[in-house]
C-alpha positions as CSV (number, residue, x, y, z in Angstrom):
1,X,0.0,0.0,0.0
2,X,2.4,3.1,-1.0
3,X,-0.3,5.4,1.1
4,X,1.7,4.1,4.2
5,X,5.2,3.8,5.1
6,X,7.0,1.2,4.7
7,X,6.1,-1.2,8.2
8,X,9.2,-3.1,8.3
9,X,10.3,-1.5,11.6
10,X,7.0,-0.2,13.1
11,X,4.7,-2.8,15.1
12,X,1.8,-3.9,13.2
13,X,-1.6,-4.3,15.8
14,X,-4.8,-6.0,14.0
15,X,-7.8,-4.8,16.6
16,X,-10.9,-5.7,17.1
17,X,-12.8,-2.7,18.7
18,X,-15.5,-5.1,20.4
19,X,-12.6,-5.9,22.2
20,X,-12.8,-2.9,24.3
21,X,-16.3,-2.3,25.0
22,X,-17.0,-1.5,28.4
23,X,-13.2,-0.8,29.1
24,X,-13.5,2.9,30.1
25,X,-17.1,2.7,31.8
26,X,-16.7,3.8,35.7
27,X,-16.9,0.9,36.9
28,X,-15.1,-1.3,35.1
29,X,-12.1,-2.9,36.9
30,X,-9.6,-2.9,33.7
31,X,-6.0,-2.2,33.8
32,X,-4.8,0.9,33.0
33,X,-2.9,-0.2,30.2
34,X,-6.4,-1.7,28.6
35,X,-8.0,2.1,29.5
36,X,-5.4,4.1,27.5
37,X,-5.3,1.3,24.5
38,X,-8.5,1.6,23.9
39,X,-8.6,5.6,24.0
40,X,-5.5,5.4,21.4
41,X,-7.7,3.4,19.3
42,X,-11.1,4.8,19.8
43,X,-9.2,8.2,19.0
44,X,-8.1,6.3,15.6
45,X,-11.6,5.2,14.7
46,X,-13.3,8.7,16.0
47,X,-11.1,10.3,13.2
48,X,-11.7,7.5,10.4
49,X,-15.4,7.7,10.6
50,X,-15.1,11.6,11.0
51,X,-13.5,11.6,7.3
52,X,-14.3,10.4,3.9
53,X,-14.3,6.5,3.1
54,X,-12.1,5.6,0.5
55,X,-9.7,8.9,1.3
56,X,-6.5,8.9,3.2
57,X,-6.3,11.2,5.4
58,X,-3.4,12.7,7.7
59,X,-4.5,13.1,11.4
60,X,-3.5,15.6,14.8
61,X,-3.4,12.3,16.6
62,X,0.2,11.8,18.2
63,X,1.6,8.3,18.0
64,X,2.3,6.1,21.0
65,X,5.2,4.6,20.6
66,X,8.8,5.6,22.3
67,X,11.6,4.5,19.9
68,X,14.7,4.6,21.7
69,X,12.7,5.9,25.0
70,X,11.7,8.7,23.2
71,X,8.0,10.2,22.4
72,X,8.0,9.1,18.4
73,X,7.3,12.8,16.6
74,X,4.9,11.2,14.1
75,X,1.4,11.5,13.5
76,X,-1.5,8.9,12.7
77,X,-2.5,8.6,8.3
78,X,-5.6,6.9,8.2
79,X,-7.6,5.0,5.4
80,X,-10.9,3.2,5.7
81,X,-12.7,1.2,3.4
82,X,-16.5,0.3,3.5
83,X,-16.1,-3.3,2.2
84,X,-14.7,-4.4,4.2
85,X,-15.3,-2.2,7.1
86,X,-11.5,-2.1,8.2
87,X,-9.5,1.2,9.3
88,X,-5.7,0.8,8.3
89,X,-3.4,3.7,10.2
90,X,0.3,3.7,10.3
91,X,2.4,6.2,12.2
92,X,3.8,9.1,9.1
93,X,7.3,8.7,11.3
94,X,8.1,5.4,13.2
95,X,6.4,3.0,10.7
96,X,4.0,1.9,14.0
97,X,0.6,0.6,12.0
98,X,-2.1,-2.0,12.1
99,X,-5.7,-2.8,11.0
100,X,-8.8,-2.2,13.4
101,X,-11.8,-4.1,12.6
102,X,-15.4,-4.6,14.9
103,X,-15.9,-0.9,15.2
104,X,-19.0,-0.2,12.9
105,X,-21.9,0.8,16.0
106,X,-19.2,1.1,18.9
107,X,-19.3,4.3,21.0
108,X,-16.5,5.5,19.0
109,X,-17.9,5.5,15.4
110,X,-18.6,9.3,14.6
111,X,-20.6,7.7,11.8
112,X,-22.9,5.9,14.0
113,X,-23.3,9.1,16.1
114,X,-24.1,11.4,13.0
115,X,-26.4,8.7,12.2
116,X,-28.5,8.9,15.2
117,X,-28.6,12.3,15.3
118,X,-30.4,12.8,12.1
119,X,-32.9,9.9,13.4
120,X,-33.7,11.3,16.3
121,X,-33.3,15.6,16.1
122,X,-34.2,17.2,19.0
């Protein structure tokens, strides 16, 4: 895919967004490691829906990894495709990308929320 960098020294995740469902309510009793995860990603999926389908899009959204024990300087590039409904990202500096699947109707799909809004106007 030349819309990404190369991912030959970034991690590549594949996620599931069901995964994390529930994670960040107040009284769940997940690790903070599970909480911030599935912020990074819901943060990754907010901006996918938000845009185009079929566009790649730059985002603000900083990556997470710390090459060398250092906060990597580069930002999320998003694509998503409709069929199938997947959202690939990749870091635009430390090559850090991956695949995130299962978030159609989760909390974090600005579609879904843009969709219920025109259903139900106040």
């Amino acid at each position: 895919m030349d819309r990404f960098p190369n991912s030959a020294l970034g991690d590549t995740w594949i996620i599931d967004m069901r995964h994390y469902l529930g994670v960040d309510d107040a009284g769940a009793n997940a690790p903070a490691a599970a909480r911030r995860l599935a912020e990074y990603f819901g943060s990754i999926v907010r901006a996918a829906t938000a845009a185009p389908s079929g566009v790649p899009a730059d985002t603000e959204i900083r990556c997470r990894r710390r090459p060398g024990r250092r906060p990597c300087q580069g930002r999320i590039r998003i694509y998503r495709s409709d069929v199938p409904a997947e959202i690939r990202w990749g870091c635009t500096h430390c090559n850090d990308n991956g695949y995130i699947r299962g978030w159609k109707g989760t909390p974090w799909d600005a579609a879904r929320t843009r969709r219920h809004a025109r259903r139900h106007p106040r």
